[in-house]
C-alpha positions as CSV (number, residue, x, y, z in Angstrom):
1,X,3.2,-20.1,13.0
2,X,-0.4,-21.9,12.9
3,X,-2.1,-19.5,14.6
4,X,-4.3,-17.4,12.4
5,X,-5.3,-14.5,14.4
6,X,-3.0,-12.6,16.7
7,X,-3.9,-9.4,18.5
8,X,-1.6,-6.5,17.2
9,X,0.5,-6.1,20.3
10,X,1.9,-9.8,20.1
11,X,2.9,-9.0,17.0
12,X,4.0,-6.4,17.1
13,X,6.5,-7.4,20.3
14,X,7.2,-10.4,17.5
15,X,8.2,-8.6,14.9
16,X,10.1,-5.6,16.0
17,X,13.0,-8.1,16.4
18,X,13.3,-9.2,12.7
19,X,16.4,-9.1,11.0
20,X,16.5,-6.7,8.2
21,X,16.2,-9.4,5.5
22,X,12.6,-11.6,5.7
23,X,12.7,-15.3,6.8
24,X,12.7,-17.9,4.9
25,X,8.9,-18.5,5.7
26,X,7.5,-15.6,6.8
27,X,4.6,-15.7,9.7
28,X,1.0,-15.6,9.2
29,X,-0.7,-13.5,10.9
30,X,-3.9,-11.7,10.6
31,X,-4.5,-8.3,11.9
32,X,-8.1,-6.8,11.8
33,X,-6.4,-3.6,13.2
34,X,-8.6,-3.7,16.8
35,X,-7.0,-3.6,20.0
36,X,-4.9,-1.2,21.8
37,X,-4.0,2.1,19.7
38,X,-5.8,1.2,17.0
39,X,-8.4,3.7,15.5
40,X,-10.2,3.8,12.1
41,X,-9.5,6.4,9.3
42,X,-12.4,8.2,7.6
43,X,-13.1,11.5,5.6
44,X,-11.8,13.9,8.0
45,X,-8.5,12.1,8.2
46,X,-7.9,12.5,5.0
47,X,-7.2,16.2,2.7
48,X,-7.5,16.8,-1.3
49,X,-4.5,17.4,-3.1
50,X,-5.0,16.7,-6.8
51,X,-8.1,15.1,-7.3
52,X,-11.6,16.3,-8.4
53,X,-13.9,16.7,-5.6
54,X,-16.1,13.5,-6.3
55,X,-13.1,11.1,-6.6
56,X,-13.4,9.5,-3.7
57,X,-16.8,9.0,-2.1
58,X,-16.3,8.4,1.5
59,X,-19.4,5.6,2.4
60,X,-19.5,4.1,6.1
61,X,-16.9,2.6,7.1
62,X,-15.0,3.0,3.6
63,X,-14.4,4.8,0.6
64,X,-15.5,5.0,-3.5
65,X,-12.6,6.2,-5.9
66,X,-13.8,6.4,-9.5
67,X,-10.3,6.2,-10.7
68,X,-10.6,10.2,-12.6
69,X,-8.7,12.1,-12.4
70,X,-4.9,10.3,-11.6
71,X,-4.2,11.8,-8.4
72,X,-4.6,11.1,-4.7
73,X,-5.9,12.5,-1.4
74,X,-2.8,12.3,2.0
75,X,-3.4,12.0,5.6
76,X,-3.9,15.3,7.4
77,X,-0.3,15.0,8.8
78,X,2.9,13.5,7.9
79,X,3.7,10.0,10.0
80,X,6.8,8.3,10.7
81,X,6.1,4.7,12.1
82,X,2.9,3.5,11.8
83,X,0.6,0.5,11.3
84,X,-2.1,-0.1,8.5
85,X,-5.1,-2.3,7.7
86,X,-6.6,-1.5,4.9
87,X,-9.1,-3.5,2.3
88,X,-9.6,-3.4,-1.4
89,X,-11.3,-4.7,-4.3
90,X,-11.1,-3.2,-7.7
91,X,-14.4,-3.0,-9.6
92,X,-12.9,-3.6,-13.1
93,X,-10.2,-6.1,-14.9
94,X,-7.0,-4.3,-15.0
95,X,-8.0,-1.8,-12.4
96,X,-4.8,-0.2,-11.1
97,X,-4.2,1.9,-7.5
98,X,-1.8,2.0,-4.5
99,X,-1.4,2.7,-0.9
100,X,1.6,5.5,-0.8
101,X,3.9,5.6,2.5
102,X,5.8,8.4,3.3
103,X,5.3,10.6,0.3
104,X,7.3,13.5,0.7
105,X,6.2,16.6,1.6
106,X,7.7,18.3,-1.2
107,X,6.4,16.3,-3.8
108,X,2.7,16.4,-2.1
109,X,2.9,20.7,-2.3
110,X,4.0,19.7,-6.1
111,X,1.0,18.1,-6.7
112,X,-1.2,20.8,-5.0
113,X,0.2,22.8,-7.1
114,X,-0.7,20.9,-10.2
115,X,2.6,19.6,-11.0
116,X,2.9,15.9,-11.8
117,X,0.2,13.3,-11.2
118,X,1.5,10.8,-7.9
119,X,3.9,11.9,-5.1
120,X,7.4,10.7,-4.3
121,X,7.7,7.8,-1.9
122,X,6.7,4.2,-1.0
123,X,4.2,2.4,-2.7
124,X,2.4,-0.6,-1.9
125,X,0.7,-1.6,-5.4
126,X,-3.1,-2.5,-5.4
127,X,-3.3,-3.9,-9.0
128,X,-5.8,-6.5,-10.3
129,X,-5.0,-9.6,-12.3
130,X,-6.3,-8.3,-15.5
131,X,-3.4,-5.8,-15.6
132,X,-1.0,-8.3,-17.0
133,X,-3.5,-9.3,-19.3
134,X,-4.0,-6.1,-20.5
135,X,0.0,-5.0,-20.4
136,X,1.0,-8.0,-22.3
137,X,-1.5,-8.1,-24.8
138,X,-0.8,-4.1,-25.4
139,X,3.0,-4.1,-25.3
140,X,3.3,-7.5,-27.2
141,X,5.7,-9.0,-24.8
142,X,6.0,-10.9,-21.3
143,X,4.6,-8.6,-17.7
144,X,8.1,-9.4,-15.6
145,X,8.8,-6.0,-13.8
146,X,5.7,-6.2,-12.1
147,X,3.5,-8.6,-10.5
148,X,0.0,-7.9,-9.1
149,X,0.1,-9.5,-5.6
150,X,1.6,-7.0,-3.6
151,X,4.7,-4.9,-5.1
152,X,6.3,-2.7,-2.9
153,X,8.6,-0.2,-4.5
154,X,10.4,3.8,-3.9
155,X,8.4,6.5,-6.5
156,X,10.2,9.2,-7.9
157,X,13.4,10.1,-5.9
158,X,12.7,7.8,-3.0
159,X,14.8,5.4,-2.3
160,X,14.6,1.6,-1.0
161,X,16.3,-1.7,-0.8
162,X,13.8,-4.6,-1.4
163,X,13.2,-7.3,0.3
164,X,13.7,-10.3,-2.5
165,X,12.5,-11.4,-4.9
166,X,13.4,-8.5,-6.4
167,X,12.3,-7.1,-9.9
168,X,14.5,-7.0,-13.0
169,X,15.3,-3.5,-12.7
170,X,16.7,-4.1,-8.8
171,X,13.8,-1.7,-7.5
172,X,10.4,-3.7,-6.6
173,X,10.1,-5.9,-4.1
174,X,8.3,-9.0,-5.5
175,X,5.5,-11.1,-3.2
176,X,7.2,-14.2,-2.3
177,X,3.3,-15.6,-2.5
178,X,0.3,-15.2,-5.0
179,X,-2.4,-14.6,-2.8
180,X,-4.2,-11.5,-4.0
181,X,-7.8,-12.0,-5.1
182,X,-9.1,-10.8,-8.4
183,X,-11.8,-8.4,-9.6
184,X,-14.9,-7.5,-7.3
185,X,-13.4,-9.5,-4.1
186,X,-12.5,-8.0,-1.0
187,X,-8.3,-8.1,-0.3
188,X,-7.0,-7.5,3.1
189,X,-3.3,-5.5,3.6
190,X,-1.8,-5.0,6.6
191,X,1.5,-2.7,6.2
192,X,4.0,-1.9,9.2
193,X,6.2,1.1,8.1
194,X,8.6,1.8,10.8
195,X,12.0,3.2,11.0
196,X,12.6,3.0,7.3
197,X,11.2,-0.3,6.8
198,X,8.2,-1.4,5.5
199,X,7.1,-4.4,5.4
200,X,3.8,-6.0,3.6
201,X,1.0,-8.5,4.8
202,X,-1.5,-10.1,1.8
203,X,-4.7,-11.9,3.4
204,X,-2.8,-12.7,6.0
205,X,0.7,-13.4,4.9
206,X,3.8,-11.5,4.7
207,X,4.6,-11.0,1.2
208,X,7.2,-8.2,0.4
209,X,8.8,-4.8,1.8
210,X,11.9,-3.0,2.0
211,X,14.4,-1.4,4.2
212,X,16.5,1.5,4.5
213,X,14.0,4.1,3.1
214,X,14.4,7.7,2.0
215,X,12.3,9.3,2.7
216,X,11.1,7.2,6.3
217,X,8.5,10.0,7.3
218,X,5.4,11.7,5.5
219,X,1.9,11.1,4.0
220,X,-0.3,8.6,3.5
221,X,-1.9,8.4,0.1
222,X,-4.9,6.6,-1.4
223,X,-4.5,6.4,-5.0
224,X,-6.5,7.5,-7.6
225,X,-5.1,6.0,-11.3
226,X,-7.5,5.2,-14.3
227,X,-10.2,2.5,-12.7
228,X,-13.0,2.7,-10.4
229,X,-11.7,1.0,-6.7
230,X,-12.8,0.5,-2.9
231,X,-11.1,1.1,0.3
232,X,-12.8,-0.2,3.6
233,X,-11.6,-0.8,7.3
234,X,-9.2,1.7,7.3
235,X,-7.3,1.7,10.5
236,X,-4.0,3.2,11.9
237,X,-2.0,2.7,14.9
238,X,0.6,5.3,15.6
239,X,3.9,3.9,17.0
240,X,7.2,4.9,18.9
């Protein structure tokens, strides 16, 4: 499609129609997470679970995460299908978060209760360039079971079947486009999870995702993992 804005019901009405595999060249389309539904996500829609208390400094319309402790903070309820926009920029090279869908509510009253460091569920990797770097030059040997332009992937127990590319081990879904932007500049996701599928938008494009996904309901985690990184323009649409 050459269009590059659509409101979020079009595509919506578009997309609920896809097959269960991607197609061979996937729409654009760029959701700002406005329109009907749609409401932002601050502070008080998020709660603690392992985190220190100044982890993530909520700011306007977004939020500060210095990275320490590993951890995150969940939605105040659990959500089944759903829309996202989110933004992100990490602050340092190598800086290394996620975006968790559906993390089990198990594995979220674990980590309250100081077992383990990230829940059980989907992730959709926030990762900066410099990781690879940083992996390769530190493990002495090539960075191919991950990628840092949009990974989605099951955590733990969960369970999902990517969308290919798919990583060596059969688990990540690789972005079928490079199209993140590197350290200090603003990167815009837009996720659909809905009835066990997720499915992954990079600055505009769709990238990567999964289907049939166990679990397909509970939290939504900002993640907390080693490097300072910002969240703005949070929004959420809830849907049927």
């Amino acid at each position: 499609m050459s269009l590059r804005r659509l409101c979020a019901p079009l595509l919506f009405c578009a997309t609920t129609a896809l097959a269960a595999e991607p197609p061979a060249a996937a729409p654009k389309a760029f959701i700002d997470g406005t329109g009907l539904g749609w409401r932002p996500l601050g502070a008080a829609d998020f709660a603690p679970v392992n985190c220190a208390s100044n982890t993530f400094t909520w700011r306007g319309d977004g939020v500060h995460c210095t990275g320490q402790p590993v951890g995150v903070i969940r939605s105040q309820h659990s959500l089944t299908n759903f829309e996202l926009v989110a933004e992100w920029r990490h602050l340092t090279s190598g800086g290394n978060s996620g975006i968790f869908v559906w993390a089990s509510d198990a594995s979220i009253k674990n980590l309250e209760a100081g077992k383990g460091r990230l829940p059980d569920g989907i992730e959709v990797q926030v990762l900066d360039h410099g990781y690879t770097e940083q992996y390769e030059r530190d493990h002495k040997k090539k960075a191919d079971w991950f990628t840092t332009h949009g990974d989605v992937f099951p955590t733990g127990p969960a369970r999902m079947k990517p969308f290919p590319p798919v990583a060596p081990d059969g688990q990540r879904s690789f972005p079928r486009k490079n199209l993140s932007r590197g350290v200090n500049e603003w990167n815009h996701y837009y996720v659909r999870a809905m009835n066990g599928e997720v499915r992954l938008w990079v600055n505009g494009e769709e990238v990567a995702g999964g289907t049939d996904c166990r679990p397909a309901s509970g939290y939504l985690c900002l993640e907390s993992e080693g490097a300072p990184v910002e969240f703005r323009n949070l929004r959420l649409r809830l849907l049927p």
